[in-house]
N, C-alpha and C positions, 0 to 999 in steps of 0.2 A: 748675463748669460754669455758661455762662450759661443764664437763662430758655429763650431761643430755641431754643439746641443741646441742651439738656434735650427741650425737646416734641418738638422733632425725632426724638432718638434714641427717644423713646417711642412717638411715633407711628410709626416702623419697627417697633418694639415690638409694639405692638397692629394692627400690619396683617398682622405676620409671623403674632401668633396667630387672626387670622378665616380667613388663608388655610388654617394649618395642621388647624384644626376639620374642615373639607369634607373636606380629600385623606386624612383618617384614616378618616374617614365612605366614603371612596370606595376604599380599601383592604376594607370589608367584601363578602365576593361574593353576588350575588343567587343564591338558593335555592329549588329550587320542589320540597319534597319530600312522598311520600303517607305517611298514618297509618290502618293499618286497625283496627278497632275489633273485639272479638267483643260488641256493645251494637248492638241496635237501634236506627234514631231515634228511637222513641216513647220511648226511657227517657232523656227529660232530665236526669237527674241524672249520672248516668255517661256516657252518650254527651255529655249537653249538658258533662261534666266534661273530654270529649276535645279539645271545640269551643273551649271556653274554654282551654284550653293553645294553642291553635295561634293563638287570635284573642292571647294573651300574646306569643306568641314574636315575632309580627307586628310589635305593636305595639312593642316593645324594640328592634328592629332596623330603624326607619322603613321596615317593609313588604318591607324585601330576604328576610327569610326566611319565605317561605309555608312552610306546609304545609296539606293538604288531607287531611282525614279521611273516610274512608268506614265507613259504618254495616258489620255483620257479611253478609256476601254479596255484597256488593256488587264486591268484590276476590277475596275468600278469606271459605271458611265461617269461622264466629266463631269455630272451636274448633282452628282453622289458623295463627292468628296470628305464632307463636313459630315453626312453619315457614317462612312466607313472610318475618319478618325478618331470621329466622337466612341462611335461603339469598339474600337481597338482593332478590327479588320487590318489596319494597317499603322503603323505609329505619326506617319506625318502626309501634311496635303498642302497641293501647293495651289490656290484656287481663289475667286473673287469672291470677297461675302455677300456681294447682293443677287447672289443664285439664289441665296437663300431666304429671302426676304418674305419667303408663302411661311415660313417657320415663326418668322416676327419681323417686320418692317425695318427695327434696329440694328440689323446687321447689314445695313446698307452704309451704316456711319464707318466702318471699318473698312469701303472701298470710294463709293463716291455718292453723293447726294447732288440729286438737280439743283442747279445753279447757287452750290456750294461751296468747296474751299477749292483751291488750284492745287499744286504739286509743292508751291514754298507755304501755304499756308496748311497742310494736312503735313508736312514735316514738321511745321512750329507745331499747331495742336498737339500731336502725337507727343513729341516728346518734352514740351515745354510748356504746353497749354492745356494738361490735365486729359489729354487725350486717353493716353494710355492706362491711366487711374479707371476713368471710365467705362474705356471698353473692355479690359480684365476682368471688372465687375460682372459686364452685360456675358462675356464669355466662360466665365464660372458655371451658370448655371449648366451649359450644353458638354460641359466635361473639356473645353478646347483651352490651349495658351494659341494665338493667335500675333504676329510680330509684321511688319511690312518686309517683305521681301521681292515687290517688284511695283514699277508705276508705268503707266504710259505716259504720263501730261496730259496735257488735255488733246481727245478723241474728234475724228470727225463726224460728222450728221449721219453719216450713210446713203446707202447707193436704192434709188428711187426709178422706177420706174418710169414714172408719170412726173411731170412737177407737180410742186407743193407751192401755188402762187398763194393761197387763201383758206382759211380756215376750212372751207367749202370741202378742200381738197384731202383734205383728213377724215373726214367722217369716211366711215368701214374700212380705212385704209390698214390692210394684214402687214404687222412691223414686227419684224425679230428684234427686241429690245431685252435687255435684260433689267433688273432692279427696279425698282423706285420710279426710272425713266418711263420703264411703261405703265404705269401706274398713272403717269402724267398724262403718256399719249392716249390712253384711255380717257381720261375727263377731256381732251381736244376731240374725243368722237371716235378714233381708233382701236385697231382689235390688238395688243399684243401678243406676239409669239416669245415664248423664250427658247430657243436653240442650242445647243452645241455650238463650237465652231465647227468642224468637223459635218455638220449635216446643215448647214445655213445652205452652201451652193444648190445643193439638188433640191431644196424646197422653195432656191429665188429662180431656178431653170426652169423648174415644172408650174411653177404660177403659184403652188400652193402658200408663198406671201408674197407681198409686192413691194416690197422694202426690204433692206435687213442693214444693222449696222455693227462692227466688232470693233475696229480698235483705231488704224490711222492706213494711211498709203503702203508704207511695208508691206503687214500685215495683209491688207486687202487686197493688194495687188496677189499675194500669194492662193490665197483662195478664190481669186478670179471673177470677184464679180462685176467687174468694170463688162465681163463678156453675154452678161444677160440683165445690166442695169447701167445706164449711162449717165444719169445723173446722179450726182456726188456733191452733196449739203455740207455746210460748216454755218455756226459751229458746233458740236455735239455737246450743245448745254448740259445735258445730263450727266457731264462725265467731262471737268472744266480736270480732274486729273481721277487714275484709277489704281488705287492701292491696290496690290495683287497680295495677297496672305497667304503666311505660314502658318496652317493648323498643325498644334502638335497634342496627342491627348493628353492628358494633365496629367494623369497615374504616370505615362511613361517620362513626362518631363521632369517629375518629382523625383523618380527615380534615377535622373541621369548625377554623376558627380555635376559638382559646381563648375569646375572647367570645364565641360562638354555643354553646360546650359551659356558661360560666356562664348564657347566657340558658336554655337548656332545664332547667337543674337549678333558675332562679329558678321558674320560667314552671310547672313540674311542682310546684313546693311550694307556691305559690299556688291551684293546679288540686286539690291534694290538702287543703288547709282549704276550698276552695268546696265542694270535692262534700262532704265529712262536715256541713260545718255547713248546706248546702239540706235533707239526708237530720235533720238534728234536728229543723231548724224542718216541713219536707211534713209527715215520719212522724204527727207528731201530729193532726192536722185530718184525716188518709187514714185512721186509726184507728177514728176516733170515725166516721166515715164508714162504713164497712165495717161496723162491731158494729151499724149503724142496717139495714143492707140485712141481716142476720138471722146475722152470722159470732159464732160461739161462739168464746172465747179460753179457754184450755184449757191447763195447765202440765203437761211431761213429768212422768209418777212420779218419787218419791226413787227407786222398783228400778231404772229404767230408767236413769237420769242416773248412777246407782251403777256399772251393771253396762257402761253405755258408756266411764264414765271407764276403770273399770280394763283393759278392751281396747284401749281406746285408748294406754294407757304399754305394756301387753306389749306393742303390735305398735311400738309406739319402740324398743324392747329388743332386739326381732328384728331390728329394720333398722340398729342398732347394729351387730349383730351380721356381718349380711351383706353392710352397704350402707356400703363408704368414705367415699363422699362423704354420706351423710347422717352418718355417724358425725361429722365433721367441724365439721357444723354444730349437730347437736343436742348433744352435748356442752357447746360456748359456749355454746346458745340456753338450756338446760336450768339451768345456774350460774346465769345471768343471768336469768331467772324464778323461782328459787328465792329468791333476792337480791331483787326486785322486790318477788315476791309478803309477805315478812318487813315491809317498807315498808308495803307499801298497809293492809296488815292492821292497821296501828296506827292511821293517820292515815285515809287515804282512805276505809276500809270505813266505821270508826267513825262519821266525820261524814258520809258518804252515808246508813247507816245510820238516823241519828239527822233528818238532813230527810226520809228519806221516809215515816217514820214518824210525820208532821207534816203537817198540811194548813195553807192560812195562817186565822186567825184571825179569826171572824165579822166580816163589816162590824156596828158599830152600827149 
């Protein structure tokens, strides 16, 4: 082929592929869909975790796919979520599954279980240990695709009134908990509340509980209850890490092209290392902040941590026993924890162990 007929057929070439770039680009459909949140605005981390998912999806899609987030109330109360996406009210939600646990106990495995997996052990399960197999399954029935899109790590105890020397000290004690945990604090003698974030303050200001517990120092510092509770528990066994979920309803997720289903599962893994890693770097500075305005840091008892553990596997044992679809999942989740825990125990404990029992080494 000559020079000329060469450029020629190449410049057909490369005019074929500029055209073809656009009309691919314009095969994807513009999208304007809402994401209600059960997070207040004030709580940056988590709601700003919502923000930054949709400001992701945006950007990945040159702007064809909005979505618009609404704070908790603002659509539906925060503790509504999983209704309003199940029934199509709104196409996505961005909320913890063990709000929902009066629905069926097994949607607690999709955020955190008392003295459960941590924040590297709920990444391996999820996507490497059969997690996701699992809870697809349990999410089927409810009409939801549900994916992680935000974690705390593991939480603190919460802000206490009273201390908590002795099992004593639990019995009628009113706890804003949420999930599975109160479930626990219940068989220790306690009454669980589940709350809002958003309405926890004015029910630990006015007496009507005398505990409540949400997330870590950030967080809690923002909603103030260091100023009508002074003592502040670790560690918040119940919630050793906290998957934060994307509900999306299944009709609308079937419906999206394939590229707008990979951009949300990018867009949602990205939104899930931003919130954990904001929540390590705030936690710290919010900490030392609070011990200075006069909060007491305070470790549950060996009796207490003892005597929640072991109520917490017999009611696993019961819900085996009566609950299909939890049996389903705790089963897997239960092998693969034992499995996990065998690992970390060698390697991970040892050498965490071994730095924190280390400060760094005088400057000369």
């Amino acid at each position: 082929m000559n020079r000329r007929k060469f450029l020629k057929a190449g410049g057909v070439g490369l005019a074929a592929t500029t055209i073809a770039a656009p009309a691919i680009a314009q095969q994807s459909p513009t999208l304007n869909w809402r994401m209600t949140a059960s997070w207040p605005k004030s709580l940056d981390t988590i709601f700003g975790g919502a923000e930054y998912f949709a400001k992701r999806v945006a950007e990945m899609t040159d702007n064809k796919f909005q979505i618009r987030v609404f704070a908790a109330g603002e659509l539906v109360p925060g503790l509504q979520v999983a209704d309003a996406v199940q029934n199509g009210t709104v196409e996505m939600g961005h909320t913890a599954s063990y709000y929902y646990v009066g629905k069926d106990p097994t949607f607690a495995f999709d955020c955190t279980v008392p003295f459960g997996l941590n924040y590297r052990h709920m990444n391996a399960w999820y996507w490497h240990g059969g997690g996701r197999e699992v809870l697809d399954k349990f999410f089927e029935s409810y009409n939801l695709i549900s994916m992680p899109a935000a974690n705390t790590g593991a939480q603190m105890g919460g802000w206490f009134r009273k201390e908590i020397k002795t099992l004593a000290d639990v019995k009628g004690l009113k706890f804003r908990i949420a999930g599975l945990g109160g479930t626990v604090w219940s068989k220790l003698g306690a009454v669980p509340q589940q709350l809002a974030g958003g309405d926890i303050y004015p029910a630990l200001e006015k007496g009507t509980i005398d505990a409540a517990e949400w997330v870590g120092p950030y967080d809690d510092e923002k909603l103030g209850f260091y100023k009508v509770a002074k003592n502040y528990y670790y560690p918040g066994w119940w919630e050793g890490q906290a998957n934060l979920a994307l509900y999306i309803n299944r009709q609308q997720w079937n419906k999206l092209p394939k590229l707008y289903q990979q951009v949300i599962e990018a867009a949602a893994a990205e939104a899930n290392n931003w919130t954990l890693a904001k929540y390590d770097v705030d936690n710290v500075p919010a900490l030392k902040r609070l011990i200075g305005n006069g909060v007491k840091l305070r470790a549950f008892s060996r009796p207490v941590l003892e005597a929640a553990y072991n109520a917490a596997f017999a009611l696993y044992a019961d819900y085996a026993v009566s609950n299909p679809k939890w049996k389903a999942v705790y089963e897997q989740w239960k092998q693969f924890r034992e499995n996990e825990l065998e690992w970390f125990r060698v390697e991970e404990w040892n050498f965490d162990n071994f730095i924190y029992s280390h400060r760094l080494p005088a400057k000369s």
